[in-house]
MARDRENRO-584828 format. One record per residue (C-alpha): x, z, y. Coordinates in steps of 0.001 Angstrom, whole numbers, plus 500000, padded with zeros to 6 digits. Layout:
MARDRENRO-584828
XZY;...
END
This chain:
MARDRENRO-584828
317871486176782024;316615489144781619;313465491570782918;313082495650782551;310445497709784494;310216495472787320;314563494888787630;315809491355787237;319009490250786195;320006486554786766;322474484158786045;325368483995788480;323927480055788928;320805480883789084;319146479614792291;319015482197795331;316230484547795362;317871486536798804;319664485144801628;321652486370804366;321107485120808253;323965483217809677;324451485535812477;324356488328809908;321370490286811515;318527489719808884;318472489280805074;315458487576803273;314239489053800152;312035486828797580;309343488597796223;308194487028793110;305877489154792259;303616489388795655;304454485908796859;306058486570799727;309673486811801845;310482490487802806;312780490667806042;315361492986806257;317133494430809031;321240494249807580;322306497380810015;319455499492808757;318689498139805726;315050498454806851;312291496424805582;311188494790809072;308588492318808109;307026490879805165;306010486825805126;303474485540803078;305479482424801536;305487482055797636;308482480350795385;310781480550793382;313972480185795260;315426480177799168;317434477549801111;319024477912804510;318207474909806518;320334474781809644;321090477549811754;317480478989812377;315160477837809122;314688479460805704;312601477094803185;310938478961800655;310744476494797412;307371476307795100;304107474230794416;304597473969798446;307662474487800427;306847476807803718;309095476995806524;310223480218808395;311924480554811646;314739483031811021;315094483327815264;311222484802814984;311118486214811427;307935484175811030;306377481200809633;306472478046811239;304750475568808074;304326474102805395;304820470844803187;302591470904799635;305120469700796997;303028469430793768;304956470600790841;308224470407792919;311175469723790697;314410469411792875;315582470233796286;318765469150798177;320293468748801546;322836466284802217;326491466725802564;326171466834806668;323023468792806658;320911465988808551;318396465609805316;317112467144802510;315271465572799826;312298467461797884;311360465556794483;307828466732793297;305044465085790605;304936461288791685;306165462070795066;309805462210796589;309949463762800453;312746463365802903;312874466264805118;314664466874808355;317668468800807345;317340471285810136;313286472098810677;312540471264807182;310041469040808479;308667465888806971;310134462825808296;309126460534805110;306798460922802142;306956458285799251;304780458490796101;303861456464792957;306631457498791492;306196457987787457;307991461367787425;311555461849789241;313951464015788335;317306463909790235;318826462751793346;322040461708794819;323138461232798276;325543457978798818;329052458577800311;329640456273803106;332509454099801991;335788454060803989;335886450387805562;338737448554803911;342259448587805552;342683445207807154;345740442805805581;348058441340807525;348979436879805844;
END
């Protein structure tokens, strides 16, 4: 980590503070400083639009939906360039989606939230937890092979 007049360097692990559409058209610039996403135009590198969604880090959900990960996680529709919501998180401390994409877990203070994988919206919330801290996602297990007497 590093900072000098206002130029960041990061870790190459480090989560993503910029992300690139699918389709290639639009990139999505984190500003940490004014607490928003700025949307830019890939042919033109032109700054299009700016959205007023504060975090610390991006994640692509689907094909069409950027979440924007902080004390809340807000939603943007990457088909519109604009916000479409947002969950309150408090004190989030882990985000991941599941190997097929379908869900994505959020664990915050006392509360863990299952997410549609896709929208990023909230299909479960579950709280009085003490304080988690990490996730996994179960593997379906292969069925046994059947034996033969």
């Amino acid at each position: 980590y590093g900072a000098s007049e206002k130029v960041y360097f990061f870790n190459p692990g480090d989560p993503p503070k910029m992300l690139l559409r699918p389709d290639g058209r639009f990139a999505y610039a984190l500003n940490l400083e004014t607490s928003d996403v700025t949307v830019v135009e890939a042919d033109t590198a032109a700054a299009v639009e700016k959205i007023g969604a504060g975090g610390w880090t991006l994640a692509l959900l689907g094909e069409s939906t950027l979440a924007v990960l902080g004390s809340e996680l807000n939603l943007i529709d990457t088909s519109r360039n604009a916000k479409i919501g947002q969950v309150e998180l408090p004190k989030l401390q882990g985000f991941k989606r599941s190997a097929d994409g379908a869900y994505a877990v959020a664990l915050a203070r006392g509360t863990v939230v299952i997410l549609d994988g896709t929208t990023g919206q909230e299909r479960a919330r579950l709280v009085d937890f003490v304080d988690p801290t990490r996730m996994a996602f179960a593997k379906d297990a292969d069925p046994p092979e059947p034996t033969t007497p």
